[in-house]
FIFI-753084 format. One record per residue: x, y, z of N, C-alpha, C in turn; residue in one letter. Coordinates in steps of 0.02 Angstrom, whole numbers, plus 50000, padded with zeros to 5 digits. Atoms other than C-alpha are relative to their C-alpha. Last residue first. Example, Ala and Ser with C-alpha at 12.3 -4.5 7.8 and 13.67 -1.06 7.14 Angstrom:
<recs>
499584994149997506844994750357499615005550037S500454994150000506154977550390500455006050000A
</recs>
This chain:
<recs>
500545002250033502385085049120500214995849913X499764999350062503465088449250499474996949962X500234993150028502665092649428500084998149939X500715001750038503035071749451499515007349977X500464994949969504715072949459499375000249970X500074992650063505265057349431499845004950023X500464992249992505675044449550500025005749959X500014994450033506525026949472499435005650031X500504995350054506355012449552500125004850011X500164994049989507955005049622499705003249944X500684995750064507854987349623499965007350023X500784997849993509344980249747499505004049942X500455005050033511054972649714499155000950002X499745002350067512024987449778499544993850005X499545005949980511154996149926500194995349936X499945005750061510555013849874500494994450029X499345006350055510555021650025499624997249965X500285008350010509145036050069500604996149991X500865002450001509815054850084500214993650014X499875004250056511935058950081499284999549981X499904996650059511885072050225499804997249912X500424996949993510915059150352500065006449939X499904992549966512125047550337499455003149965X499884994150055511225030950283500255005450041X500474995350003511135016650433500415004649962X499904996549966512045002350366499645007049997X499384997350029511184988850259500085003750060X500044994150024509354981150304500725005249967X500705000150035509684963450292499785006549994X500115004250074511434962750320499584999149977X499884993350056511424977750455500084994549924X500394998050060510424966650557500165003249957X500034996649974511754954050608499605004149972X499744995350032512854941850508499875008050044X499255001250025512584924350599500405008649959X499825003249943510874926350682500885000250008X499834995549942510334941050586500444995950036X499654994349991510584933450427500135003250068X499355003550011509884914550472500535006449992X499875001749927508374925850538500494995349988X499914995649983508164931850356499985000650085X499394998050024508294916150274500025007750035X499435005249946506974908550391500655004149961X499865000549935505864924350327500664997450039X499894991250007506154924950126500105000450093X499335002050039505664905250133500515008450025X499895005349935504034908550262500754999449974X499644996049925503714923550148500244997350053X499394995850021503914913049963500105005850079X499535002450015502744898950023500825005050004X499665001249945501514909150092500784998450002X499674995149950501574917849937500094997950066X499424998350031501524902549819500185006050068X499615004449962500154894449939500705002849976X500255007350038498654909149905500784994450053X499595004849954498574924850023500104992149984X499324994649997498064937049898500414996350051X499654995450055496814924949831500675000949985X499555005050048496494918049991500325000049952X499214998650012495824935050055500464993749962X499485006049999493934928550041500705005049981X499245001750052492984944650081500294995050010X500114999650062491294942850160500554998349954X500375008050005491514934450346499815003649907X499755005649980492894948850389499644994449999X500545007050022492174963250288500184993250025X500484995350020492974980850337499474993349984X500354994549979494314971950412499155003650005X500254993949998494704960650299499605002550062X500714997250006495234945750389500045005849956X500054991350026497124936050364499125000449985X500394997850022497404917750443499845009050020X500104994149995499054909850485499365002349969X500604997849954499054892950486499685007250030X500425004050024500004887950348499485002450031X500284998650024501214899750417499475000049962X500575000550006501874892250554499465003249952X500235007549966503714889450562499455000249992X499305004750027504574904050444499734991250031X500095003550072503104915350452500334994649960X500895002450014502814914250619500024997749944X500245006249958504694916450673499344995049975X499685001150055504654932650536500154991250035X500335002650047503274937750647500614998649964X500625003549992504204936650812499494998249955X499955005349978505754945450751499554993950012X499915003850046504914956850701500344994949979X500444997750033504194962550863500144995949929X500315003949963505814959350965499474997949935X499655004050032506854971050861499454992950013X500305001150078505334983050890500424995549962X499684996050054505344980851063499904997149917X499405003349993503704971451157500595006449956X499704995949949502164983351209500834997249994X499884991050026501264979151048500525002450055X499224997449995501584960951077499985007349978X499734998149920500024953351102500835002350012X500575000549939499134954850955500255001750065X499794996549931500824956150858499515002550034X499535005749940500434940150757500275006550039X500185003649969498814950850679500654996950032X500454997449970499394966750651499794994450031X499344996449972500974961950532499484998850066X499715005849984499824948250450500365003550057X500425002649954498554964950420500384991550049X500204996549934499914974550356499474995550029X499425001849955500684960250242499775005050058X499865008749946499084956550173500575001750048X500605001749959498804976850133499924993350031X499884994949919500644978450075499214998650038X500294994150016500244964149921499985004550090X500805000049955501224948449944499805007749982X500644999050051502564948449773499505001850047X500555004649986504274950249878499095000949969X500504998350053505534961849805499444993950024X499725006550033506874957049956499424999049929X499225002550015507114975549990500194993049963X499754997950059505464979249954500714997749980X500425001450075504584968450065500225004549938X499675008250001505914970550210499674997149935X499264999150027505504990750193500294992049991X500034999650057503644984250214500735002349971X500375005050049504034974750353499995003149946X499475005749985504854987750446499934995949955X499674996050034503385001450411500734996549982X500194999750082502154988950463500465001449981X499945007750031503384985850637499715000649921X499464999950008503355004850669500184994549948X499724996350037501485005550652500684999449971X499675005150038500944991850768500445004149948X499115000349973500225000850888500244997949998X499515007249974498744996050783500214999150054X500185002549962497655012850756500314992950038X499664993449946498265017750606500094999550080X498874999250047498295000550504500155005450069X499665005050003496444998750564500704999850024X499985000649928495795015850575500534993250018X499634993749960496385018550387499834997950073X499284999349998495535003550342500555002350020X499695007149970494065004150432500574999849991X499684997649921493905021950367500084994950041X499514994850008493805015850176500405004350089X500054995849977492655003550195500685002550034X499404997349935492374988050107499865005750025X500224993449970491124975749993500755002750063X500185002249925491894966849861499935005450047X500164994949954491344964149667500434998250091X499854995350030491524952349545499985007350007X500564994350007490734939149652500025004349929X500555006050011491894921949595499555007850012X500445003249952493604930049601499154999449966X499965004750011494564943149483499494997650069X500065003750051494064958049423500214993749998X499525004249987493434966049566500034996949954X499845004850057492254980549563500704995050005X499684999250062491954989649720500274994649972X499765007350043490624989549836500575001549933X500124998750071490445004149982500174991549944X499825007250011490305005050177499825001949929X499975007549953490275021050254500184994149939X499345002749957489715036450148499854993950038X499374995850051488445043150017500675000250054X500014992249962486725034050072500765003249967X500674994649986486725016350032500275006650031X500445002650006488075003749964499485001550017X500135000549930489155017849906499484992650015X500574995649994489795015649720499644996950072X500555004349963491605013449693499395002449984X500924994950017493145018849589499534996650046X500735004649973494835018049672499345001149994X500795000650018496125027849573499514994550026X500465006650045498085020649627499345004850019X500724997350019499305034449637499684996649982X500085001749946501305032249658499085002350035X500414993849957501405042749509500044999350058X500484998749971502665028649421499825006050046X500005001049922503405033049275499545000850041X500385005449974502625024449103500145002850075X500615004050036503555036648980500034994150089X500125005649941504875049249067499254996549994X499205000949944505245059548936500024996350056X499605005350039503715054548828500825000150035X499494996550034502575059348948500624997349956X499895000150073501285048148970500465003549974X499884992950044501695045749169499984997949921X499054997750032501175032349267499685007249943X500014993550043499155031249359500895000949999X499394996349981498715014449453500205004249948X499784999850062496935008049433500665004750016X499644990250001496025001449559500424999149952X500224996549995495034984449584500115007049987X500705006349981495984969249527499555006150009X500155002949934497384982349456499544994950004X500615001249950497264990149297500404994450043X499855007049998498655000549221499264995850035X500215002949947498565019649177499744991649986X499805006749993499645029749071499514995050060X499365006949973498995044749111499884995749969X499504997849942498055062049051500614995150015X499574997850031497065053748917500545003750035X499405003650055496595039649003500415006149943X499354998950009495785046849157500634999749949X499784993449984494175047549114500835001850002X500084998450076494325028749004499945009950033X499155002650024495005021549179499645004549917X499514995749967493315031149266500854998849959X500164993350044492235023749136500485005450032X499764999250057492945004849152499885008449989X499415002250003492675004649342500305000449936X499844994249936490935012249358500715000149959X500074994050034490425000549203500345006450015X499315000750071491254985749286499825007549958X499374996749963490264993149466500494998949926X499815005649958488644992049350500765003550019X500615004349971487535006849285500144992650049X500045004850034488885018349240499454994550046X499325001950026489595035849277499944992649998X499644996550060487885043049262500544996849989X499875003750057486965030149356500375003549954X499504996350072487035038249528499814994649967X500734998850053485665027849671500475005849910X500335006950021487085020949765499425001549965X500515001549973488195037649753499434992649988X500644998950034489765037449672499514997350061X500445002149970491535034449774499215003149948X500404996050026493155039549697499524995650005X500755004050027494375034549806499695005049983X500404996150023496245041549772499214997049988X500625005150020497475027549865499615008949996X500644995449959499065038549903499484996349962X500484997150062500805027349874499455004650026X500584994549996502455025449962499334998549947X500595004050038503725009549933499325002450043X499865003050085505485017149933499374993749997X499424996250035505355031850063499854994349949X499244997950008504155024450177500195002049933X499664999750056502415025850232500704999950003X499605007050017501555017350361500435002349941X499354997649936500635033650463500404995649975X500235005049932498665026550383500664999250049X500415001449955498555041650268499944995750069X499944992649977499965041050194499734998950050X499455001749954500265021950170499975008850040X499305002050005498585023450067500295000650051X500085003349956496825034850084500704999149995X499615002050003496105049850005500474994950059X499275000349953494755054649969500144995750005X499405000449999493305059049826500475001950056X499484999349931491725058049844500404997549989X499985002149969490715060749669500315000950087X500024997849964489475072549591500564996150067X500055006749925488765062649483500345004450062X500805001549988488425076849347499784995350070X500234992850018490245084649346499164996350018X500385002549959491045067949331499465005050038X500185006050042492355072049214499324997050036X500484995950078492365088949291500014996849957X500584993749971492665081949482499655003049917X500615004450001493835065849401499235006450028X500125002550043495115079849339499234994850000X500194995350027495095090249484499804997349932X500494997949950495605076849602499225004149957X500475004950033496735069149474499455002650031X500214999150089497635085849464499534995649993X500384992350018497565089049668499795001649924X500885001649978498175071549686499565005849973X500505004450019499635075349605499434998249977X499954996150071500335093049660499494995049940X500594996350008500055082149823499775002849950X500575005949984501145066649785499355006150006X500385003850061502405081249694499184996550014X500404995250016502405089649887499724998549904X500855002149975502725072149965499595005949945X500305005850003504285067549853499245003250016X500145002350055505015084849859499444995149983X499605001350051505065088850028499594998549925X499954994350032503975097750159500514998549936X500664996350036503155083850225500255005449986X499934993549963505165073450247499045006149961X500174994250039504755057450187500065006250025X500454996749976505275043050347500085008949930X500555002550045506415029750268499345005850010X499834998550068508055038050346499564995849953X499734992650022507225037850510500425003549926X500694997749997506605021350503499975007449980X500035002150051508375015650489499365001449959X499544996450040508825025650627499884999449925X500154993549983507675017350736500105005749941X500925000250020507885000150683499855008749981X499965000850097509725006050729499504999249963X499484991750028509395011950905500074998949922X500414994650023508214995550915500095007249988X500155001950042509774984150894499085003849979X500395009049990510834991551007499435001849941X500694997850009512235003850943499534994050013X
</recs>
């Protein structure tokens, strides 16, 4: 089998089936928080959709989520007069329903149930408030960094990511980011993905990651990550500090010492039969899926 036949394959047993389990919970979901923030919020009136790995074609099987923005109008004050107000009143809507965690900006939603206490929804809450008019570009609360705020936009993103012809490769990467539990956050690693294959969209996909895992292993110091939606506003540094370069340049060379000498099935495992689902590969973190209809 050559080495993008297997990629291939491997992709293919990471790819959610839209009529399965997994996706139709993720909707059963949304559709509660959907309904929940609409009559908690009843006076404001907000905009609510939906964004994440869904949305932008990058999802896999063992590190999915659906970003739920909840957008307020720039002249609203009902759901709070500052974005921390925004941001604390939406986590105090939701709170009796979920378990919910805070984030820097969003708020990720587990289960209170006591049979399956804390699981995850796969569901981060994004509160905002527009920066004029009731779409496009919006500010949301940030709890760490020097503003406390940063400005973005929700269809940048999604166009972004979607739009690449880079897709495959994200989806690659982020199965390589779970497998080796790596801390960078999927939005750095999609835009790192995006940027060193500038000129390689037309190359194969062994090729492809190959070439950033090269980057990250010899030049990473020098790698620089934009927002999108704000590329002279948002400082990414943060999320791109020295520990994580550190730990993907390390994580990299060791993972081109595998292929070179072992081959790719040592870094991803052997492709799953198709009867069996997903592999479980022994020494790996396997989070827990619940059903998320259950209550």
């Amino acid at each position: 089998m050559s080495e993008d036949r297997y990629l291939e394959e491997i992709l293919e047993s990471q790819t959610l089936n839209p009529e399965g389990q997994e996706i139709k919970d993720l909707r059963c979901r949304r559709d509660e928080v959907d309904k929940l923030l609409r009559k908690k919020f009843e006076k404001s009136s907000p905009t609510i959709r939906y964004g994440g790995s869904k949305a932008k074609g990058t999802m896999i099987l063992e590190a999915y989520d659906l970003d739920v923005i909840c957008y307020f109008d720039h002249e609203d004050k009902e759901a709070g007069e500052t974005l921390q107000e925004i941001y604390e009143n939406v986590e105090k809507a939701l709170n009796d329903d979920y378990l919910v965690t805070r984030k820097p900006s969003a708020l990720r939603l587990k289960s209170r149930n006591v049979n399956q206490w804390a699981a995850d929804f796969h569901i981060d809450v994004i509160p905002g408030r527009f920066i004029d008019g009731n779409q496009g570009d919006v500010f949301l609360y940030r709890s760490s960094g020097e503003k406390g705020r940063q400005k973005t936009n929700l269809d940048v993103h999604i166009s972004h990511v979607k739009d690449s012809g880079v897709t495959a490769a994200i989806r690659m990467m982020k199965l390589w980011r779970a497998r080796n539990s790596l801390s960078v956050r999927h939005f750095i690693l999609e835009l790192l993905t995006i940027e060193l294959l500038k000129g390689k969209k037309d190359s194969k996909l062994a090729d492809q990651l190959k070439h950033v895992w090269i980057e990250l292993r010899d030049n990473v110091e020098n790698i620089q990550v934009e927002d999108p939606a704000n590329p002279t506003g948002n400082d990414l540094s943060e999320l791109f500090n020295s520990a994580i370069k550190h730990e993907l340049s390390s994580i990299a060379a060791r993972t081109l010492e595998i292929i070179e000498k072992d081959g790719w099935e040592m870094v991803f495992g052997p492709v799953p039969e198709k009867s069996r689902g997903p592999l479980i590969l022994p020494g790996f973190t396997v989070r827990p899926r619940p059903s998320f209809g259950e209550r």
